[in-house]
N, C-alpha and C positions, 0 to 999 in steps of 0.2 A: 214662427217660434224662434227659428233664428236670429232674424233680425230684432228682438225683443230682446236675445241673449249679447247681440253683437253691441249694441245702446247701451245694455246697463253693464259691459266691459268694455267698457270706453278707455276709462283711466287705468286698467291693470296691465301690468307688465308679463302677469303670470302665465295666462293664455299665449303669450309668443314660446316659449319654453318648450311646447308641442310643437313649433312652427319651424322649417328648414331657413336655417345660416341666424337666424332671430332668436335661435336657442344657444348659439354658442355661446354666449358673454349674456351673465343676469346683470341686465341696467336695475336697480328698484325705482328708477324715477323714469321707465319708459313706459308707454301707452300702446292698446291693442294693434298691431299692424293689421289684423282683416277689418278693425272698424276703417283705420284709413284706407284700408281697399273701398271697402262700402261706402264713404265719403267721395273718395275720387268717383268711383264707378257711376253713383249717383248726381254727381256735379252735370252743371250745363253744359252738353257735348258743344258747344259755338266755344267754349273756352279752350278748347283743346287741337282747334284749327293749327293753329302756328307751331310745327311741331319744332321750329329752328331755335325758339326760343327760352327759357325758362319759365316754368307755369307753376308749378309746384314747389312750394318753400316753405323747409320746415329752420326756423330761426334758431329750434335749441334744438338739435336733432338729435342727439344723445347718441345711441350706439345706430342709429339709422336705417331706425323704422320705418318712416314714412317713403323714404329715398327706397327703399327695398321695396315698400309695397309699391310705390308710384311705378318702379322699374316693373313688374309683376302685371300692372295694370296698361305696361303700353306709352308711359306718361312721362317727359322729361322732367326731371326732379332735382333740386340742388337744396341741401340741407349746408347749416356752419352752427358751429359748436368753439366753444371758447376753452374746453375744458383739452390738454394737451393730449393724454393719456386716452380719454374717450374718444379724442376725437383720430385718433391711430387705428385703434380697437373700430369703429366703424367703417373707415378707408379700406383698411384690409377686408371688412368681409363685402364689400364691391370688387373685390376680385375672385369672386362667385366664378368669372367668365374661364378664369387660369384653365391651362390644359391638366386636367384630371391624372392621367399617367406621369406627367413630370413632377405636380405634388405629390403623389403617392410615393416615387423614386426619391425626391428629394425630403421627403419626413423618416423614410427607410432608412438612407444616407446616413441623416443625422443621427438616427440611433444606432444604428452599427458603431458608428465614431464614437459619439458619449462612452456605449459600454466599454468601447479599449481605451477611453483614456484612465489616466491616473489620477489619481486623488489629488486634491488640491488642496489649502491651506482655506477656509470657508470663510473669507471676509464678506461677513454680511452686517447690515445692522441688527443693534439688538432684538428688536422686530420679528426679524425671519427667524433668527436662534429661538424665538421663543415659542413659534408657531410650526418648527416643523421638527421630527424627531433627526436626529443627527445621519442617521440611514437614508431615510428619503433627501435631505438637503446634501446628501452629496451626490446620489443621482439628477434631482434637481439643477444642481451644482455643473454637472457633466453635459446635462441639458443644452443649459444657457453659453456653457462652452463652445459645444460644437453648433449651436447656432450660430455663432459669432465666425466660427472658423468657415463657416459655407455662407455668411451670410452676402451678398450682392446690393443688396438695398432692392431686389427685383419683387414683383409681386408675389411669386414665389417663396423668397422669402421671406417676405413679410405674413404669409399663411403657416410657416414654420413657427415663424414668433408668436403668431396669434393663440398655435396649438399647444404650446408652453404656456401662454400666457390663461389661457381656458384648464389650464389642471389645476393652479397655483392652488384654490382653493381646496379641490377633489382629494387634493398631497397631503393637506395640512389638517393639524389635530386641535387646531384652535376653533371656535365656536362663532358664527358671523353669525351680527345681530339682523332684525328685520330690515335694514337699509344698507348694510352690507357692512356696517363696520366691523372692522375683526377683531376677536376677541382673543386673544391668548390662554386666559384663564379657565376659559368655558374649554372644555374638551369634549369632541365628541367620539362616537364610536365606530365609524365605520368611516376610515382614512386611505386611500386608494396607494397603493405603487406607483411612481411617479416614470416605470419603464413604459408599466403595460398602460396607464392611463394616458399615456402620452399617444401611445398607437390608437387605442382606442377612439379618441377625439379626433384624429389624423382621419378613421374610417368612418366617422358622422359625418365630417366637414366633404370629405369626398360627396359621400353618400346624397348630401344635402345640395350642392354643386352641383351635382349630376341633373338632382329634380327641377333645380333651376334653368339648368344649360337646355333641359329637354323643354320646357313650360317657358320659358321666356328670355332665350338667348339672342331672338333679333330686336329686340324692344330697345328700345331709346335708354342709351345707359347715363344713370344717376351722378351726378359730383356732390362730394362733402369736404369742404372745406374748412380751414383755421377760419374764426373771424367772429367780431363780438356781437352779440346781438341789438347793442347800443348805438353800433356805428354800421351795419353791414355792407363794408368796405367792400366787398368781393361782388356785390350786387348791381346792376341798372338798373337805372330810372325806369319806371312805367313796365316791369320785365315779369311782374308776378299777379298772375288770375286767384292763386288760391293758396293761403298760409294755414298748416293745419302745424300746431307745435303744442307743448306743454311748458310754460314759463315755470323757473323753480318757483316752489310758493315760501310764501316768508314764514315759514315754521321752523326756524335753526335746523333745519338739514345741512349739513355740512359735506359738500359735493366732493369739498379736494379729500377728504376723509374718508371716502368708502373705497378709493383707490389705492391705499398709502401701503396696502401690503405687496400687490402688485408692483408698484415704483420701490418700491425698497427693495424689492429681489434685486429688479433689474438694474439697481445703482443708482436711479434718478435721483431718489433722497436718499439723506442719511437718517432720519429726525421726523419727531411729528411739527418740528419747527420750520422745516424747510417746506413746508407747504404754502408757507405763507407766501414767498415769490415765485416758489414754481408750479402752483395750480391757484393757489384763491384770489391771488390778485386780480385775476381775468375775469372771475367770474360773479354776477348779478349778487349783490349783497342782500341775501336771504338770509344773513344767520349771523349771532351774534361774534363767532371767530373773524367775520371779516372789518370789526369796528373795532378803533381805535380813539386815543382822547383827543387828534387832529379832525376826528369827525363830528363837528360840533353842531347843534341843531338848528343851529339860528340858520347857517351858510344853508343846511341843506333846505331847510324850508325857505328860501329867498330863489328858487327856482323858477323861474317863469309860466314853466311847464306844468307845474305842479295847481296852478293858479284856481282849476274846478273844482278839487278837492282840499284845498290848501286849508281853509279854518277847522275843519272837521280833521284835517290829520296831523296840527297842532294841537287841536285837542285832546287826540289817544295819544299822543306821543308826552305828553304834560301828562297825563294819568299812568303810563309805565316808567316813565322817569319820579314818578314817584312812589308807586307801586314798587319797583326794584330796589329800594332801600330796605325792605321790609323781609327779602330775602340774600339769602347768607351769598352764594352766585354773586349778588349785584349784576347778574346779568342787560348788559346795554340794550334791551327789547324796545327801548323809545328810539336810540339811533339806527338801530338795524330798520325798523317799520318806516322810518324817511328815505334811507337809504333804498331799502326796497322800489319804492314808489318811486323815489326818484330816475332809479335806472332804468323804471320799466316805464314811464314817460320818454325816457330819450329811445325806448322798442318801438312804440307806437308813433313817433316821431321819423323812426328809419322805415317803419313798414309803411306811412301813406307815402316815403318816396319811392320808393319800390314797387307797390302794389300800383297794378292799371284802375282805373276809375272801374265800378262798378264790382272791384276784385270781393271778394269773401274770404274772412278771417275765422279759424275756431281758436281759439285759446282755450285746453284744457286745464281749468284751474279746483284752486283750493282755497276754502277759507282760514281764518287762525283768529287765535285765542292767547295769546302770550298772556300768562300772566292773570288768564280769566278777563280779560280785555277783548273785545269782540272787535275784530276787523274785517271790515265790508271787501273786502277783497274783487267779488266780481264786479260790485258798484262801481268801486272806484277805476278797477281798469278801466270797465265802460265808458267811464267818464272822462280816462288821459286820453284814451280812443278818440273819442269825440272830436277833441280838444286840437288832437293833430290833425283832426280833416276826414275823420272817417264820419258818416251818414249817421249810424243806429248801431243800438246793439241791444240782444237780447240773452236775458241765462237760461239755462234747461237744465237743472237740475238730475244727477246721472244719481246719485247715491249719499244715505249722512255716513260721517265721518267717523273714525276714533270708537268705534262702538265698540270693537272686541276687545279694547282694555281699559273699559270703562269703571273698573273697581282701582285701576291705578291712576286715572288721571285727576289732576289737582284741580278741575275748575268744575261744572257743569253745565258748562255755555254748549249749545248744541251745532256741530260743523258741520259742512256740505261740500259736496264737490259736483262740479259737473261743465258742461260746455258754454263757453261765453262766444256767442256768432257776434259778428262784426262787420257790416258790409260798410262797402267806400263807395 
């Protein structure tokens, strides 16, 4: 029964929420960590010989799930993520291993400090002014001070940061939508104190630490690093048995955008403008924010790579370049659907370098509909898969899609999600 449960929660993020160090930071675009326990656990023990090496790789690891469970499982694991923000917010919670009594002293520290300082003059962006009441942003305020004032750059630290960075939401009276974008206007009613919520978080992350340190503190520990999934620079040749990830899927989710409250506290940005060089540039063009009129269709469809699926995704991309006129948006849904494909052809072009002959690939994916325009999504990875040197691939189908706001959606093309296997 469980393993029936653990299948058809493949793709949700919600089930870690329950789960120690996986619950501090709500990813919306991460996937079950026990189903990739149950994947690893289940994998051919002859893969897991070489323990020197890296076996386990997740390409878009997001807050590092899979790194977390592989460590759990015994498994050396190395995840890279392109996205700056997430990929800090995952790093830090690999320092699981920190000695428990000196974070506890040093989150103690820090608030003792905050509450004697004095008030400050609250340069924030407009952003934060609007999403927190002017009481909690000066605690807040005090927070982020005396983190600074203790900060080392030490792992330590960085669990400090994390602890501030894990309230931001808890403080605020703004309303965050289902993918985390924050809402200003939406208010909600039950908004935490940013003293006690801060200890609070400080005694789960202990709490959760502990469970780890005791359940699997001599296991082979995890790396997650910067690096894009198009190039995975940080990678060797022939160095990975098994990629379990979730590539974003081309539904205009806009990844740099569910961060933007967070980087706005902390100064990163000022602007919902400044996203554009300092998170979306990096990342796989899913969504219509990351096209501009230098991305022209012709360039992108003259890829090489693209060459198995190229007349069929001239084709939908000729039917939402014309379709998009007819909506007020003008939304670029033709250039974003190339783009897409495009960067996820140069993915499957970096994982057969990577991946050992006979390695095993899951791609948790999604289909899309822009537009009322049906995109074969797992076909087509199948097929750039192919294209780069992988064997076979097959879908399994986990769950349809879009159902529970089915009186709001404009089309009624019917969507699915579920696992794309990939052997080399």
């Amino acid at each position: 029964m469980r393993g029936n449960r653990l299948l058809k929660n493949t793709s949700t993020f919600a089930d870690n929420m329950d789960l120690p160090i996986h619950r501090w930071y709500r990813f919306p675009a991460g996937f079950s960590a026990e189903w990739v326990r149950h994947v690893i656990s289940n994998s051919n023990n002859k893969s897991f010989d070489n323990k020197a090496a890296p076996i386990v790789f997740d390409p878009f690891v997001g807050c590092g799930a899979t790194v977390l469970a592989a460590e759990q499982c015994a498994v050396p694991a190395i995840g890279i993520d392109s996205h700056p923000f997430i990929v800090r917010i995952a790093q830090t919670k690999l320092n699981w291993r920190s000695d428990l009594k000196k974070f506890r002293s040093l989150a103690a520290k820090t608030l003792r400090f905050a509450k004697n300082l004095p008030e400050s003059n609250l340069v924030y962006p407009k952003l934060i002014h609007a999403c927190y009441s002017k009481e909690n942003l000066k605690k807040l305020d005090k927070l982020r001070r005396s983190w600074l004032h203790f900060n080392d750059e030490s792992p330590l630290s960085d669990l400090v940061w994390l602890t501030l960075v894990c309230i931001l939401r808890r403080t605020s009276h703004a309303g965050t939508a289902p993918w985390q974008y924050v809402l200003p206007n939406r208010k909600k009613k039950n908004v935490a104190e940013p003293f006690s919520a801060f200890m609070n978080q400080a005694r789960i992350m202990i709490e959760d630490m502990q469970h780890f340190q005791v359940s699997s503190m001599g296991n082979p520990k995890g790396r997650i690093l910067r690096d894009d999934a198009r190039i995975c620079s940080s990678m060797e040749k022939d160095s990975v048995d098994l990629v379990i990830t979730s590539p974003p899927y081309p539904n205009n989710y806009d990844y740099a955008d569910a961060t933007r409250l967070e980087m706005s506290f902390f100064g990163e940005i000022e602007r919902w403008a400044d996203l554009k060089d300092k998170v979306r540039r990096y990342l796989i063009r899913s969504c219509s924010q990351h096209m501009s009129s230098e991305d022209e269709l012709t360039v992108l469809l003259k890829k090489k790579a693209l060459d198995p699926i190229k007349d069929k995704l001239r084709d939908v991309c000729a039917l939402l370049e014309k379709e998009r006129l007819k909506h007020s948006t003008k939304k670029k849904y033709h250039l974003m659907i190339a783009a897409y494909f495009s960067d996820l052809a140069d993915v499957w072009v970096s994982l057969r370098r990577v991946c050992k002959e006979g390695a095993k690939v899951c791609f948790i994916v999604g289909d899309s509909a822009p537009h009322g325009i049906y995109i074969p999504v797992d076909t087509w990875l199948g097929e750039l898969a192919k294209s780069a040197g992988f064997n076979s691939y097959v879908f399994e189908k986990i769950r349809d899609r879009n159902i529970k706001w089915n009186s709001n959606r404009k089309h009624k093309i019917p969507l699915k999600e579920g696992r794309l296997w990939v052997k080399g």
